[in-house]
N, C-alpha and C positions, 0 to 999 in steps of 0.2 A: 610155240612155233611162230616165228617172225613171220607177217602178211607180205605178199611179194606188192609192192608200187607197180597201178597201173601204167605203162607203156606212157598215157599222155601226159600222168602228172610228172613221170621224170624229165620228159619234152620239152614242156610249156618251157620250166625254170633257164633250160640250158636255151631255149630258140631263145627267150627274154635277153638273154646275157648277149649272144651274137648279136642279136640288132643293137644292143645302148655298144658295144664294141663298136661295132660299125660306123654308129652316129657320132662317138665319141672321137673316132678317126679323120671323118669327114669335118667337122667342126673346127679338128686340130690341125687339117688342112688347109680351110678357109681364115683362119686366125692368121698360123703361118702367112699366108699370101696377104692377110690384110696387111699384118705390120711391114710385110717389106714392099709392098706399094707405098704404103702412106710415110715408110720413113721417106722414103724417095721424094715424092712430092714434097717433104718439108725442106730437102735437100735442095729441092728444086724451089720451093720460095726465099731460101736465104740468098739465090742467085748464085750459088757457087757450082750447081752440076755441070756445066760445060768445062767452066777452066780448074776446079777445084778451089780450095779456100787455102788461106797464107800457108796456114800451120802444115796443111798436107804438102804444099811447095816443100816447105822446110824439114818437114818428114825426109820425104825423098830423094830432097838434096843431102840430105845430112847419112838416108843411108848409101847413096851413090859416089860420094866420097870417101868412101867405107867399101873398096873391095875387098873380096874374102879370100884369099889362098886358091890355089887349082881344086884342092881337096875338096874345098867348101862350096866354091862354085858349081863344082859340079853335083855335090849333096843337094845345092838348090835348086837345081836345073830336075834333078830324079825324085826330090821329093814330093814334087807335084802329084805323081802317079799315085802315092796313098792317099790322095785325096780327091779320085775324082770318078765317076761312073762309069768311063771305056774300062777301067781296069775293076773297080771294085763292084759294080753289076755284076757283069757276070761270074764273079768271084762269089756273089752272095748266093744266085741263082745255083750255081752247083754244092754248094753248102747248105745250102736250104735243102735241094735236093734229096741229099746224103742224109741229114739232120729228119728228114718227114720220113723216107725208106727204110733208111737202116736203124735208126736209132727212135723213129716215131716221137719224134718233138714239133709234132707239125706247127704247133703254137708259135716253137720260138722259130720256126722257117718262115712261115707267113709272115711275123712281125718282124724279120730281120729285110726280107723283100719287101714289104710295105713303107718300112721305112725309107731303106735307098729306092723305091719307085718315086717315092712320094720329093725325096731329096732333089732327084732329076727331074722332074716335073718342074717343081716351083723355079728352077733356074730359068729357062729358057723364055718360058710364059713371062717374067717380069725384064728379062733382057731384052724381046723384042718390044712390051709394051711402053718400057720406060726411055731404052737408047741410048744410056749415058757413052759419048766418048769415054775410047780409052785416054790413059791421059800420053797427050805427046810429046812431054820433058824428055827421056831419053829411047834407048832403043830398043824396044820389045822383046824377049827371049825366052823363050822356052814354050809351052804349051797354055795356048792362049786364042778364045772361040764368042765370034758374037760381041755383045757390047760389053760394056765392063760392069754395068751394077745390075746385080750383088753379086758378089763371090763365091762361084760356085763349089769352090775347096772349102771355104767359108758355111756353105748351107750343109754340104753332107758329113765333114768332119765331126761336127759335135754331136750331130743326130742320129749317126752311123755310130761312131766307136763310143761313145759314150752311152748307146742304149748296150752293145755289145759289153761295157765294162760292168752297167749295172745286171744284166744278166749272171755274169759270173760272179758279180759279187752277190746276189740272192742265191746260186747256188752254192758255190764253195764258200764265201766269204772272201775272196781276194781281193785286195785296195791296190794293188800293183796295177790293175789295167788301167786303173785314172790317171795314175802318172803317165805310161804309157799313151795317154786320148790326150793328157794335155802338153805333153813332149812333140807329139803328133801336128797337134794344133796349132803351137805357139812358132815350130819348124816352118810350118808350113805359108802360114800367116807371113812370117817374115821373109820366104820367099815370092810371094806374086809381090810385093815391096821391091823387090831386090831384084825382080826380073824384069819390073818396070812397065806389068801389063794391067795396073790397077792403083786407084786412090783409095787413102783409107780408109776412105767412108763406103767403097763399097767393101770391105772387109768388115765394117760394122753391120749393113746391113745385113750381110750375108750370118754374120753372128748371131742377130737378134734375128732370124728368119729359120736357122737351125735351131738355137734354143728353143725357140716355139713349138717349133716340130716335134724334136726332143721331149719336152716336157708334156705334150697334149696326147702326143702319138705313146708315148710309155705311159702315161696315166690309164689311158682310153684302155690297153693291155693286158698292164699288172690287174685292173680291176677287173676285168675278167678274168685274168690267172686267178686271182683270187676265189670268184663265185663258180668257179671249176676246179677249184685245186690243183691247175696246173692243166687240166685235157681239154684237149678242141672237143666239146661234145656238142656234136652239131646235130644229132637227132640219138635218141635212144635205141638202144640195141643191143647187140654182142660185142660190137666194136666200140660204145659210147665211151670208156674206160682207156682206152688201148691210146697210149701217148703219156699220160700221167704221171709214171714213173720217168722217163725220159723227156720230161719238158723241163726247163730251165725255172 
């Protein structure tokens, strides 16, 4: 006859795992906002953050001599919306939602809001700190908020739909969503270019400040999915189990 595990030894293991979870988040937070401070400030020692530097003139002029068809233009104009938190927040919020209630994947609801909280966050905090002009070669268009560095299509796109792709690729095995995260990406990239509301070094920061997030916030995660085998077991019980099967 198998002995039943005391109450707190099943406990201990699962509280252990939430806090290195938590800390693991926070850290990947702090990382995040280091790198897209301090690229800035290098941005800002080479002397090129107010007016931008030669190459990005040359960028912009070379894509602004390059208009696109009415079709295209206006693809750029709406492409924006999949990248950015008025639309994709609450998007996430009610999918989290549905994902914790109906299907008890709390893990992957908390980590899908965590993420886009955390995507929204780091923008704003480094727009007002750092102030880069927008740049004022041509005429502004489309959906554009606050200073211009980093990019905040830039911060959530890769952190956002590439934790979503790697999701489904641990569960189904699909490679289809990456295409999808970098069609997404590379779209959209090209439009705050094209819409003339950014240089492209804040689309670098905004990359290497999503990567960051990306890679620290899905570490900190999966390795708790791992030492739970998939369930939020945030204290022992009847319910400690109940997610398991439905988490990603």
């Amino acid at each position: 006859m198998e002995r039943a595990l005391p109450p707190d030894s099943v406990a201990a293991p699962a509280t252990e795992a939430w806090k290195r979870l938590i800390v693991g988040v926070g850290v990947g937070y702090l990382a995040a906002w280091a790198i897209g401070v301090g690229f800035g400030l290098v941005l800002q020692g080479m002397g090129i953050w107010q007016g931008g530097a030669a190459w990005e003139h040359s960028m912009l002029a070379w894509i602004h001599d390059r208009p696109l068809p009415p079709f295209l233009d206006s693809l750029m104009l709406a492409v924006v919306y999949a990248g950015t938190n008025l639309t994709l927040l609450p998007l996430i919020l009610v999918v989290g939602f549905v994902l914790w209630r109906r299907y008890h994947a709390r893990l992957v609801a908390i980590q899908l809001i965590v993420v886009a909280l955390g995507s929204l966050s780091l923008n704003p905090t480094m727009k007002h700190l750092l102030a880069r002009p927008r740049p004022p070669l041509y005429p502004m268009r489309g959906m554009w908020t606050w200073e211009a560095y980093p990019s905040g299509h830039l911060i959530l796109t890769p952190a956002l739909y590439f934790t979503i792709s790697l999701m489904l690729y641990r569960k189904y095995g699909w490679r289809w969503p990456f295409v999808v995260t970098v069609a997404v990406m590379a779209t959209t990239a090209y439009s705050r270019l094209y819409l003339a509301v950014h240089w492209p070094t804040d689309l670098v920061g905004g990359l290497l400040i999503g990567i960051t997030w990306l890679v620290m916030s899905w570490r900190a995660f999966h390795t708790y999915f791992l030492e739970t085998r998939g369930g939020l077991s945030l204290a022992a019980g009847p319910d400690s189990s109940v997610g398991r099967a439905g988490d990603f």
